[in-house]
C-alpha positions as CSV (number, residue, x, y, z in Angstrom):
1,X,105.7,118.9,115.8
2,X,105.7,120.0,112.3
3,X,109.2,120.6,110.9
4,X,110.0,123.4,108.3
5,X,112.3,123.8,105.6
6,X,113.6,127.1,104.4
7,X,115.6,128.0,101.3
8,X,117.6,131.3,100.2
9,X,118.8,132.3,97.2
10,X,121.0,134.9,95.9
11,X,119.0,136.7,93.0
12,X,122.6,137.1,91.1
13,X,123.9,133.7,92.2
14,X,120.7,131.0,92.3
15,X,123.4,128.1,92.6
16,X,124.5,129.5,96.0
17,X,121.4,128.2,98.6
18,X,121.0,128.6,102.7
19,X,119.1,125.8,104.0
20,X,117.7,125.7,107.4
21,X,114.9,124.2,109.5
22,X,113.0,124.2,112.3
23,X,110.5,122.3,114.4
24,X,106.9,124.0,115.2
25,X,104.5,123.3,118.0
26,X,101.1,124.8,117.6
27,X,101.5,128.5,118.4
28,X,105.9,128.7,118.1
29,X,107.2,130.9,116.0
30,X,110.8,131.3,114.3
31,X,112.4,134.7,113.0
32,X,115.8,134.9,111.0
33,X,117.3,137.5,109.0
34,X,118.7,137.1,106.2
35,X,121.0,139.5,104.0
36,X,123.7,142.5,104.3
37,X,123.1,146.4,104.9
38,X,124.4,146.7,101.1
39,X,122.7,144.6,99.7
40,X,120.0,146.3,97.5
41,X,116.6,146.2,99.5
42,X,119.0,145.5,102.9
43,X,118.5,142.6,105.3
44,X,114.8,141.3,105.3
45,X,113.5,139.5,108.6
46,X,111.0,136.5,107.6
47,X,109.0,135.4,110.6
48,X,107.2,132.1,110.4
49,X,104.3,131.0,112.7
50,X,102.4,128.2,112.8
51,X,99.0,128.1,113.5
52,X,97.7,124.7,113.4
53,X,98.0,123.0,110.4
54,X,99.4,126.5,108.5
55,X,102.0,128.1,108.7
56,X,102.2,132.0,108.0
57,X,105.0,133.9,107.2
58,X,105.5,137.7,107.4
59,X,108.7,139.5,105.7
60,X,109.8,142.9,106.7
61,X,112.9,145.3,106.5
62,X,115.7,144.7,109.4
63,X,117.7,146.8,110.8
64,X,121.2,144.8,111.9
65,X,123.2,145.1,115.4
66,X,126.8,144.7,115.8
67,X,128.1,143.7,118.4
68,X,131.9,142.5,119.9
69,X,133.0,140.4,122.0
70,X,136.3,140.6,124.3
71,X,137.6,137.8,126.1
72,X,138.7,138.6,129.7
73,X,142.1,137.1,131.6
């Protein structure tokens, strides 16, 4: 298992950090997405994969889903 670490910053607030990590086997890969539809390049999906002993890591523009929840009686 190798165990990653990811930080986020705000570009107009680099006090305010998301931290948050994840174990790797050989061949696992973890996507999150981070940011709002207004911000100013929009949410961004980074997708990390380990190969071995590296890891890559592949950003891209991401489009967002709503979605709502009701609770039945």
């Amino acid at each position: 298992m190798l165990e990653l670490t990811m930080l986020f910053s705000e570009p107009e607030d680099p006090g305010s950090i998301f931290r948050t990590r994840v174990r790797l086997m050989d061949g696992q890969s973890h996507t999150i997405v981070v940011g709002e539809p207004g911000d100013d390049s929009g949410p961004q999906r980074y997708t990390f994969r380990r190969k071995g002993y590296t890891v890559e890591m592949h950003r891209a523009p991401a489009t967002t889903l709503n979605a709502s929840f009701a609770a039945g009686n």
